[in-house]
N, C-alpha and C positions, 0 to 999 in steps of 0.2 A: 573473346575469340575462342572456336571450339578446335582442339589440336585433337587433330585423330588420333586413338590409339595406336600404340604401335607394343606388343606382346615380345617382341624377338631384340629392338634395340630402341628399346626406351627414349625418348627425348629427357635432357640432365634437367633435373630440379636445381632450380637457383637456389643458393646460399646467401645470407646476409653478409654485407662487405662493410665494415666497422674501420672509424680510425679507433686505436687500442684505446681503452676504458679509462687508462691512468695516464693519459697526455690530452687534458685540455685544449679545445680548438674551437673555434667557430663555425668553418667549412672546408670540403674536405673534395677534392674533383678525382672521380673515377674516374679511370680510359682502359679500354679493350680495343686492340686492333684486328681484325679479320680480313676473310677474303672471299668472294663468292663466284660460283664457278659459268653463275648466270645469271641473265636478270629477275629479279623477284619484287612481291608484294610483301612484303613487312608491317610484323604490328610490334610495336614496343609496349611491354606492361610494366608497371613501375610502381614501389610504396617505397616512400624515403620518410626519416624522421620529422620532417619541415619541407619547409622550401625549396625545391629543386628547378634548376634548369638542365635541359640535354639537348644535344647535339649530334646528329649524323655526318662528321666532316662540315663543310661552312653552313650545314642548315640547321639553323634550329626548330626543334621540336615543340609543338603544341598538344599536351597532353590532356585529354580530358576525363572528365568520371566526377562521380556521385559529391554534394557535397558535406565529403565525412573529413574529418582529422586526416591529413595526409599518411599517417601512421596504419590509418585503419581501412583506406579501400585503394583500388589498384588503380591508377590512370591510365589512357589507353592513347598511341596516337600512328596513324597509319602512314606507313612512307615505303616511295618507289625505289628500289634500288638497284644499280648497275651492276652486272657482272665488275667485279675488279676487286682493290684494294679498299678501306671501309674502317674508320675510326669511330667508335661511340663512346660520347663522354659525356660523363655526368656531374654537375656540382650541386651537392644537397649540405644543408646547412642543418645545423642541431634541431631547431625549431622549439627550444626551449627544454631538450628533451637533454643536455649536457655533450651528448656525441651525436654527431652525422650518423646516419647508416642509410645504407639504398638495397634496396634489392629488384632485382630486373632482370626480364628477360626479351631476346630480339626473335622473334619466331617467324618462318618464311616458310611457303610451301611451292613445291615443283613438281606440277605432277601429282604421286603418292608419295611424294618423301617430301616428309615436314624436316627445317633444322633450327635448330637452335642456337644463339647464343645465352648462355647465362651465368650471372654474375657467382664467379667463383673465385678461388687463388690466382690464376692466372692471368687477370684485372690487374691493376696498377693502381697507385695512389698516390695523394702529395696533399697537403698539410696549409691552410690558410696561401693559397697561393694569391700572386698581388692580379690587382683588378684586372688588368691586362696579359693574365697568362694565355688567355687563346692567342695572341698577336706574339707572344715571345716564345713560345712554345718549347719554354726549357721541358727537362727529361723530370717525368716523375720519380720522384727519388727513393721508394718502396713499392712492393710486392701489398697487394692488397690482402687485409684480413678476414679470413672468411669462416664463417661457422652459422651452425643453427640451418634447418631449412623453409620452406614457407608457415611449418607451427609455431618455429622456436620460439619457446622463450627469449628476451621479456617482452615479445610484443602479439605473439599467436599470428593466427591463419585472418588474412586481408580480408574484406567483401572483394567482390568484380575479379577476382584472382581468373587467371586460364585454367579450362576444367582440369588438365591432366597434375596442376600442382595439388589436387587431392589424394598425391600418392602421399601427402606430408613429406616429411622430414627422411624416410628411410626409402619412400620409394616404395613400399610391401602393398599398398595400399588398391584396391580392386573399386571400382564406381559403377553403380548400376543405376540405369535412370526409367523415371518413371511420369507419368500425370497424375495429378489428384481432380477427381470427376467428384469426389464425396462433398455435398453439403449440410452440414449438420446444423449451422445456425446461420439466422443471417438478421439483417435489419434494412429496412430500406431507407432508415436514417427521416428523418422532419420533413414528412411530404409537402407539410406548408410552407416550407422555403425550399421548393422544388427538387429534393431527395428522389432516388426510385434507384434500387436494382433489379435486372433480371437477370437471374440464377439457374431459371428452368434448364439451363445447357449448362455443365459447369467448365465446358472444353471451349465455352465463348461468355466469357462471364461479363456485364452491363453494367455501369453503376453513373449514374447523376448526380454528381455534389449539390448540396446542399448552397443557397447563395445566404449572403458574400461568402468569397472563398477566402482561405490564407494567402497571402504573398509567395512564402517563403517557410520552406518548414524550419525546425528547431537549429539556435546556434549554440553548437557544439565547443567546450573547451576543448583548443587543439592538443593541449602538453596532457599526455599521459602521466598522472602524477603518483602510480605508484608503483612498484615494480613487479606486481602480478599481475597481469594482465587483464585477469578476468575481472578484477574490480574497477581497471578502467575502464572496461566496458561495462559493468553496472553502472556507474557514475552515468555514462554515456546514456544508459535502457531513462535510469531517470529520470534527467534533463528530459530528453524525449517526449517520455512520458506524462510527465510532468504536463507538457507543452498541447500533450495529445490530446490531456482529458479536456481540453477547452472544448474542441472539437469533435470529438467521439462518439456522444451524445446524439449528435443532430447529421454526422456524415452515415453514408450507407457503405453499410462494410455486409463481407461473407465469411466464415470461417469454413476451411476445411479440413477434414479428416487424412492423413496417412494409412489409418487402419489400426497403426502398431506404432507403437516407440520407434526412433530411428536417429543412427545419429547419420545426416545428411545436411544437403544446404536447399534451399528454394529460390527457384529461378523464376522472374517474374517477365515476360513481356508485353510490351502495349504494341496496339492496333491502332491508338488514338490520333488523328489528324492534331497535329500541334501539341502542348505539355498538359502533361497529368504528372499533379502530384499527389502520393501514396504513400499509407504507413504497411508497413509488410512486420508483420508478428509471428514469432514460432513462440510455442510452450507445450508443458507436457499435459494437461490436461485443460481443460476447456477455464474453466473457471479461471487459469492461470492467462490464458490470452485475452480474457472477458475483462481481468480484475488486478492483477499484479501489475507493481510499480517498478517490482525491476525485468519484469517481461521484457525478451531481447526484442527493441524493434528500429529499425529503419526507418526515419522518414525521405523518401527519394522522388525525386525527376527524370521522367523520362519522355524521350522522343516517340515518335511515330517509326515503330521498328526495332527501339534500343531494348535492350534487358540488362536488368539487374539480379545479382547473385547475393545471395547474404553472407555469409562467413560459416561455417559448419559448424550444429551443434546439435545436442541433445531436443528431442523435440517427437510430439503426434498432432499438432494443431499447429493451424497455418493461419492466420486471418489478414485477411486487404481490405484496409479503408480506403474510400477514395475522398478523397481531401480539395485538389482544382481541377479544371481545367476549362476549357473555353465552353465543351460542349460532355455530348458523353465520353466515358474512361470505356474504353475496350481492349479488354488480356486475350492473353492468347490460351492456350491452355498452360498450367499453372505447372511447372515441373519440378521433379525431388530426385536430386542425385547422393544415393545411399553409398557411404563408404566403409569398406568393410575391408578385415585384414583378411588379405588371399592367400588363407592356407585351407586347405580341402581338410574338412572335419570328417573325424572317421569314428570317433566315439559315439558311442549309441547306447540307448538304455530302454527298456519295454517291459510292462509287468501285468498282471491281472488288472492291479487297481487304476480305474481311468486317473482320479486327483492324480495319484503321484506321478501317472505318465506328462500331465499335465505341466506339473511343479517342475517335473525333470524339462519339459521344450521349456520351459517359459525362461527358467534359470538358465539355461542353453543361451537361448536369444538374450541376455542380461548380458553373458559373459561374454559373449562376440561383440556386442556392440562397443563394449568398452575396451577393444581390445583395436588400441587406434596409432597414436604414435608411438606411445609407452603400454603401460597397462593401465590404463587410466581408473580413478575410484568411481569417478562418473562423469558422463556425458555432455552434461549441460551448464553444473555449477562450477566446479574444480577444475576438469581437465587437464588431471597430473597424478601422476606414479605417487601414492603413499604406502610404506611399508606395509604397515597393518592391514589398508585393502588388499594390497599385492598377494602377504601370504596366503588367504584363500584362494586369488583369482587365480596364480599361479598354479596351484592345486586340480582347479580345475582345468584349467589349460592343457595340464598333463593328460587328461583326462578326455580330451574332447580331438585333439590335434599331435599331430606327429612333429610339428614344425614349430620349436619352441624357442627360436630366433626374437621374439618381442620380450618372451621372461627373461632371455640371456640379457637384452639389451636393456630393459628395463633395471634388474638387479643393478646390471654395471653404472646406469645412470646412478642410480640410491647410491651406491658403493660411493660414490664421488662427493655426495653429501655428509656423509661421515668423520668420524674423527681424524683419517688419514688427512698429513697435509694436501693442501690444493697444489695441483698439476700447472700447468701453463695452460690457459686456456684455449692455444691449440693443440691441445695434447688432449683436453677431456672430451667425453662424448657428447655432452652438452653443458657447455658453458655457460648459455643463457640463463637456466635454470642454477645453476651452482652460484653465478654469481647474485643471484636474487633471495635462496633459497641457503645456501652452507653459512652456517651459524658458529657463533663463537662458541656454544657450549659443544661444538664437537658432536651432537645426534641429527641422526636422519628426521629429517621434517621438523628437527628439535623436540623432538619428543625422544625417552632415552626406551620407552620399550619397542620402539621402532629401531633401534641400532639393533637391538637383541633379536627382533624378527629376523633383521636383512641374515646376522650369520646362520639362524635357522632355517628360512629360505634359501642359502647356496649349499646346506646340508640338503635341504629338500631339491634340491635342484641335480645335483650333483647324483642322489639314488633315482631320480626315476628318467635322467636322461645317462649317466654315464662319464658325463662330457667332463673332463678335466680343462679343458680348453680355458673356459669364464674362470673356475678356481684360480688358476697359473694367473690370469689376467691381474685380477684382482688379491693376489696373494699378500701385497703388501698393505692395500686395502684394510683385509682380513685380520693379518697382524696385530695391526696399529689400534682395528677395533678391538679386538682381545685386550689387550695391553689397557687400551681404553675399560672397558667392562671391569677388569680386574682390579684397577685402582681404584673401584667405587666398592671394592668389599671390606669390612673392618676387621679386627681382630679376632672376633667373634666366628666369622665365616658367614655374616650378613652383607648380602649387598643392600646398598641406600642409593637412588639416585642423588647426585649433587645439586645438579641444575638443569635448566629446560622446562618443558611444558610435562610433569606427572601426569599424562593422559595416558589411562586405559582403555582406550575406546569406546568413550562415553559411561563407562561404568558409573553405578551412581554408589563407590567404593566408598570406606572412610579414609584417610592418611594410612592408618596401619593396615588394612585390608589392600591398598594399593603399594605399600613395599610389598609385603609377602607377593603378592603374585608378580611382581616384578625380581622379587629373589627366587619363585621359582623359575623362572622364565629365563631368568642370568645365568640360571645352574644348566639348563637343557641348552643354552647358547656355549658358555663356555666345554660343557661336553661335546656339542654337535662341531664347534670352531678347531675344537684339539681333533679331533676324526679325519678333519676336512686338511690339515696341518701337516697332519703323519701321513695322510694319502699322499702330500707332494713331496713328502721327504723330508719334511722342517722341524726344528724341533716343536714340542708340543706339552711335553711331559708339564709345565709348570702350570699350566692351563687345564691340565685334566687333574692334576693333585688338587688345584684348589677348586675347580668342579666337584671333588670328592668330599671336600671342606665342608662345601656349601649346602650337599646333599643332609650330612650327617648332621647341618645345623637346621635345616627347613625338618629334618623328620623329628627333631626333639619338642622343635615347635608345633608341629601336625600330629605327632602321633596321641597326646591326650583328647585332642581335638575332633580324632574322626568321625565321634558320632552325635557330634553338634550340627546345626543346621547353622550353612555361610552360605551367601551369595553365590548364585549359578557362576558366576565370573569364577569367583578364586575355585568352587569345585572342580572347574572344568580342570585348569590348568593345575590343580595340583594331581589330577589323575593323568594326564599327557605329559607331565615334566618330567615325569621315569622315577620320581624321588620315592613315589609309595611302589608295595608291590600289590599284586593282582587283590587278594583278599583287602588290605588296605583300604586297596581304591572302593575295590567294590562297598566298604561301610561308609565312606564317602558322597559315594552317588546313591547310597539307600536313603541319607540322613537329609544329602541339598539336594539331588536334581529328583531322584524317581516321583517325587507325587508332581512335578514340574510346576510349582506356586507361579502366581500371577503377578511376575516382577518387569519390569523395565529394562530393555534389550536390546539392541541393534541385532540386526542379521548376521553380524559378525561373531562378536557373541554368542549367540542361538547355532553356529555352526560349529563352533568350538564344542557348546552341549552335544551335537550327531558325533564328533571325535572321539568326546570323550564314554557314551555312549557305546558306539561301536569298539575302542578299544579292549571295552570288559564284555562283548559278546552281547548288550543288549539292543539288537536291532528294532525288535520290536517295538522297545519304548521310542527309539527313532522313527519310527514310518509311523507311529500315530504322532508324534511329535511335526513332523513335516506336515501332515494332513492338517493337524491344526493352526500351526503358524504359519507355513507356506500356502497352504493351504485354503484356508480361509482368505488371503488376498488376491487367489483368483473370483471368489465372487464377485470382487468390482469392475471385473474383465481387465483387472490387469494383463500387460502383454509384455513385461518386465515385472523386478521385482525391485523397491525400493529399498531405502536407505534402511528405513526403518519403521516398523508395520506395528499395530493394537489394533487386536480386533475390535473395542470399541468404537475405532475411524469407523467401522463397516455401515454405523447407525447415522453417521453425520449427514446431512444435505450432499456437502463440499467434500469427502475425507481428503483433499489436498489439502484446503485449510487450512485442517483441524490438526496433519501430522506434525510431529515433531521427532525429534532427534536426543536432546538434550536442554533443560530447560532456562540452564544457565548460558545457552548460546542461542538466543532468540532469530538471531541470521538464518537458523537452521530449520527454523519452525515455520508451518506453510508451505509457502510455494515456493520457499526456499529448498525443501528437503527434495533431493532427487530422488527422482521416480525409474530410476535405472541408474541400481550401485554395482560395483563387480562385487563387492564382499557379501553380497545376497545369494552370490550365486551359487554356492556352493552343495547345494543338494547334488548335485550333476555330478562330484568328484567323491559324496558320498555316499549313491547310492551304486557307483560304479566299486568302488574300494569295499563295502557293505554288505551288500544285498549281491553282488554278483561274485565276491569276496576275492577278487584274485588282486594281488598288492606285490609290488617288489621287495625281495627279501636278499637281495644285491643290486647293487649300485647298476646301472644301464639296465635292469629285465634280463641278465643273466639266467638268474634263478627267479623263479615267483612262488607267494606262496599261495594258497589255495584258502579258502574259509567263507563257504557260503553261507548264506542264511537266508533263507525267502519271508521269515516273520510270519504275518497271514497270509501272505502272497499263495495264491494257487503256481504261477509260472514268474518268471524273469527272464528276460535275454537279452543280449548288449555283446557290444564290441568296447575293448578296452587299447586303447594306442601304445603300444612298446616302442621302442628304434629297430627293433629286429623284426617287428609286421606287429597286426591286429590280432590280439587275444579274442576270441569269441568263446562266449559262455552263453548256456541254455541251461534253466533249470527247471526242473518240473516238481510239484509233490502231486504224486497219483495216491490211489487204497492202498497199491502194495507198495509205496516208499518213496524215499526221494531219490532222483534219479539227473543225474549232470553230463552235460559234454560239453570237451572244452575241443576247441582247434587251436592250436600253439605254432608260430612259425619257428622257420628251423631256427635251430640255435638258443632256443629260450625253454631252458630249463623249470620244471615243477615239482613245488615240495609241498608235500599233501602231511598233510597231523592226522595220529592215530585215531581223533575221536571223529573226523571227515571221513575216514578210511568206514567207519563202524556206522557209520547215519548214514551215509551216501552210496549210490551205485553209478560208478564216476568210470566216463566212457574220454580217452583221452585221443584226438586224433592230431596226426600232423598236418601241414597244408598240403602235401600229396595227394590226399590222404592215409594214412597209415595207424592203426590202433597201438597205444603202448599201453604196456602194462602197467596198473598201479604198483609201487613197491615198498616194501614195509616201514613202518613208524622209523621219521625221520630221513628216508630216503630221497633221493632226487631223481624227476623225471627229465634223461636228456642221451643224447649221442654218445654214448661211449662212457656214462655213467651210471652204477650201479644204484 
């Protein structure tokens, strides 16, 4: 059912309606009563855990749809309804799944206004009621529980769902639709057993199965058996799969193109007189929908007129087998509803050199895409907030958009994973995930340098938005992880993680290489945590004395050390942790990063090098750094940037293949590793904070400070996002100098450094506009200050 937009009063997203988690039950009957103010056509869409029956008042409902795991696609069933009074009630059974849940919505149009009902708090519920509760019609005896919305955890976003629940779970969410006319590959499958497609038109696309046909496509286990979702749908891609490749061979299929990476869904419909069955495949690269066993796909039935929706995910490649039907399969054209978070991007960035303008869209479009319910690390395999990605992504978020409502909610999500005790689960922002995801050892993702992120991320959050709001939120959060952090240091002034997963982000560390950067990384958290503390007024001091500890013990250890060559990893972070000082660092990055050896890196990683980098002023070595490792992965016409890149891939047939991530997680290798990460994305937030050099030097864009650098760049210009309007910067180098102008909106102060003052001829205007004067070493540019 396609529910029109509505921009001004939204139609509600339904919420999952749960009997609670820790009271054992069998089945469980919702009821909503309403009223309507005239007659209408009604469609009911419905995913319950099992088995369900429903009722409109004494009729019951026959609901139909695809057949998937009732978990995993929507049923649909249409009913007339009279102006009046109007009961809907549901009874959904576990289905082996431990709890009922349903989720549903009643949608009716009159006219231009569409309404809704949908399953919320406001619902009722009752508990194993006896066989004959429609005839006795006692009173349900609770309020129905409701959380999560059509993404949540632990079950994700349905197939067949109604377009408009691709706002997810928050509602933010923007869909723009499109056709795919591209055909890039195709087969006409075993013309000896009567195969043939014709594709010449891809807006009416042909296909003749192959004889004999299948019955019936793959039988799918119904109980999702584990509580991430996305591996029960690998399980699911499998079996499938599995089942496909009998077939595969000898059916005539098409593949098409998107163009670009995308995270969207594909809507399939038939033209076909009587049943055609079909396998529908997304992946991100051809070889992936050609050749992968856990390639997501659908095998489905459909009518003459019906469509099928797939479930939204990461994806540039589309392919339709056609598998039965009596005569020819005829689609209609083939459509892609992209979702995107609808915040109007204002950051911008433009330089002499095309690569980097390149690296800069391409990491742009990486970071948007993942930028869906939470901040997601990618698109297609995960789809979930992990600290470690977040820190970059958020970074560049700051960087690209005004409207940082997904990092706030995001953080706050993580925050809930953490050492603080667990909330009630109608009290947390997501539940589903906490209850899948929060661990006994007390860290975020159970990994303990991700606890250390999260407090350094709401220090990062906290200077480049302002907002004390999320802090206050999460204050006891914050605490509790302090308290936590700090009972993992010893006597000495060493932190040691206890327990959890010791992941550095694939780092290929030793044991002792992976405390030390974990100890410095404790010392920048417990400093950033006590900052973040005193800003609300709480005490903090014990948290910054032993930050002070920790510093005096990391430098006794580092400072024989600095001009030994160590892993890009621990260089990075021991020049960002604040322990060394500027000349320190800088013997640091002479001894590990400047010649930049040929090591083993994620793009996370590799971003943390631009940091550390730019923090000591050498940009340069970063824009030939970019061109080479970002760089180099636009040759394959990447349209995102993946997980994680070796120029080596570039020489492979397949480089999906051939990539990997890590070698001791082989999951992660191939067409496993995503080809759109947010933590790739980060040139976007580097070459803005770098090369155009303006950074916060108070918390909200108060004050900013000033520090360009164009490297070899002949020019640079860019827009930079404050809460008080758009920073614009233009920089030029001519024969006679370098030459800058900045436009500043009101209220946002600039502190320009004596040696910017002596290199630069720096033209400062207001959004009036209005010229201010530069003013001398250490001064600030603003209203009423000298």
């Amino acid at each position: 059912m396609t529910i029109p937009p509505s921009t001004d009063s939204p139609l509600p997203l339904p919420r999952r309606l749960w009997w609670p988690w820790d009271e054992v039950t069998d089945h469980v009957v919702f009821r909503r009563t309403f009223s309507l103010g005239r007659d209408a056509l009604a469609t009911v869409s419905l995913v319950s855990s099992g088995p369900v029956r429903v009722w409109l008042g004494e009729q019951e409902l026959t609901l139909r749809g695809q057949p998937l795991p009732t978990w995993r696609t929507t049923r649909h069933a249409q009913v007339r309804l009279p102006a009046g009074e109007h009961c809907l009630e549901v009874e959904a059974r576990g289905g082996g799944h431990g709890q009922p849940f349903v989720l549903a919505s009643l949608d009716w149009q009159n006219g231009d206004t569409a309404g809704r009902i949908a399953t919320d708090d406001t619902w009722t519920m009752t508990r194993d009621p006896h066989e004959d509760w429609r005839a006795t019609r006692g009173p349900l005896h609770r309020p129905a529980w409701a959380f999560d919305g059509v993404w949540g955890e632990p079950w994700g976003f349905p197939c067949d769902a109604p377009d408009d629940f691709l706002r997810l779970t928050t509602g933010w969410q923007t869909v723009r639709t499109g056709t795919l006319d591209r055909v890039v590959a195709m087969s006409p499958g075993l013309l000896a057993l009567g195969a043939g497609v014709d594709a010449s038109d891809a807006r009416r696309l042909t296909f003749r199965p192959a004889r004999p046909v299948p019955e019936q496509g793959p039988v799918l286990d119904p109980v999702r058996r584990h509580d991430l979702w996305q591996y029960a749908r690998e399980a699911h891609a499998i079996a499938t799969n599995d089942w496909l490749d009998i077939f595969e061979a000898r059916a005539p299929h098409v593949v098409l193109d998107v163009g670009e990476e995308t995270f969207a869904r594909v809507k399939v419909t038939s033209r076909t007189p009587g049943t055609a069955l079909l396998a529908v495949t997304t992946g991100e690269s051809l070889g992936e929908v050609e050749h992968h066993g856990r390639r997501l796909t659908d095998v489905i039935t459909l009518r003459e007129g019906e469509t099928f929706a797939t479930c939204p995910t990461g994806f540039r490649y589309v392919k339709l087998v056609a598998l039965a039907s009596d005569g020819d399969i005829v689609l209609d054209p083939v459509e892609v509803q992209h979702v995107r978070f609808g915040a109007e991007v204002t950051g911008a960035f433009e330089c002499s050199d095309d690569t980097i303008n390149r690296v800069w869209r391409v990491a742009t479009h990486t970071a948007l895409l993942c930028m869906q319910n939470e901040l997601w690390d990618g698109i297609k395999r995960d789809q979930r907030p992990w600290m470690g990605d977040l820190h970059v992504e958020a970074l560049v978020s700051y960087h690209l958009l005004s409207d940082t409502r997904l990092v706030a909610r995001t953080l706050g999500v993580l925050g809930e994973l953490g050492p603080a005790p667990a909330e009630r689960p109608e009290w947390q922002r997501y539940p589903g995930l906490s209850a899948g995801w929060k661990t006994t050892t007390g860290d975020i993702n159970d990994i303990p340098s991700y606890t250390l992120w999260w407090v350094v991320g709401l220090h990062d959050y906290h200077r480049y938005t302002g907002d004390l709001t999320l802090i206050e939120e999460v204050a006891g959060a914050l605490d509790a992880t302090l308290k936590h952090v700090s009972n993992w240091t010893d006597e000495h002034g060493r932190w040691r993680f206890h327990t959890g997963w010791d992941l550095v982000d694939w780092a290929p560390l030793t044991a002792g290489e992976r405390e030390l950067y974990c100890h410095l990384l404790a010392t920048r958290a417990l400093r950033d945590g006590a900052a973040l503390l005193t800003r609300l007024g709480r005490p903090a001091t014990t948290y910054a004395t032993l930050a002070g500890r920790m510093r005096e013990s990391a430098r006794a250890e580092l400072l024989p050390r600095l001009h030994e060559h160590v892993p890009h990893h621990l260089a990075a972070i021991c020049i960002l942790s604040g322990v060394l000082d500027d000349a320190e660092a800088q013997a640091v990055f002479g001894a590990s990063l400047a010649d930049d050896p040929n090591m083993t890196m994620t793009f996370w990683h590799r971003f943390n090098d631009l940091q550390a980098a730019a923090h000591l002023g050498q940009v340069q070595w970063g824009l030939d750094y970019l061109r080479h490792h970002w760089g180099t992965m636009l040759s394959l016409g990447a349209t995102t940037f993946w997980e994680a890149f070796d120029p080596a891939w570039v020489h492979a047939p397949d480089p999906h293949a051939v990539s990997i991530i890590a070698g001791e997680h082989a999951q992660y290798g191939g067409y496993g590793t995503s080809l759109c990460h947010g933590w790739s994305a980060g040139p976007t937030a580097w070459l803005s904070g770098s090369v155009l050099g303006v950074t916060p030097a108070e918390a909200g864009w108060r004050t900013a400070h000033f520090r360009p650098n164009l490297g070899d760049l002949r020019w640079a210009r860019g827009r930079v996002p404050t809460p008080l309007g758009d920073v614009q910067v233009d920089l030029r180098a001519e024969p006679e100098g370098l030459f800058a102008t900045l436009v500043l909106p009101e209220g946002l102060a600039l502190e320009v450094g004596e040696d910017v003052q002596a290199t630069w001829s720096l033209t400062v205007e207001r959004v009036e506009p209005k010229v201010v004067p530069v003013w001398l070493t250490g001064a600030v540019l603003g209203e009423g200050r000298p």
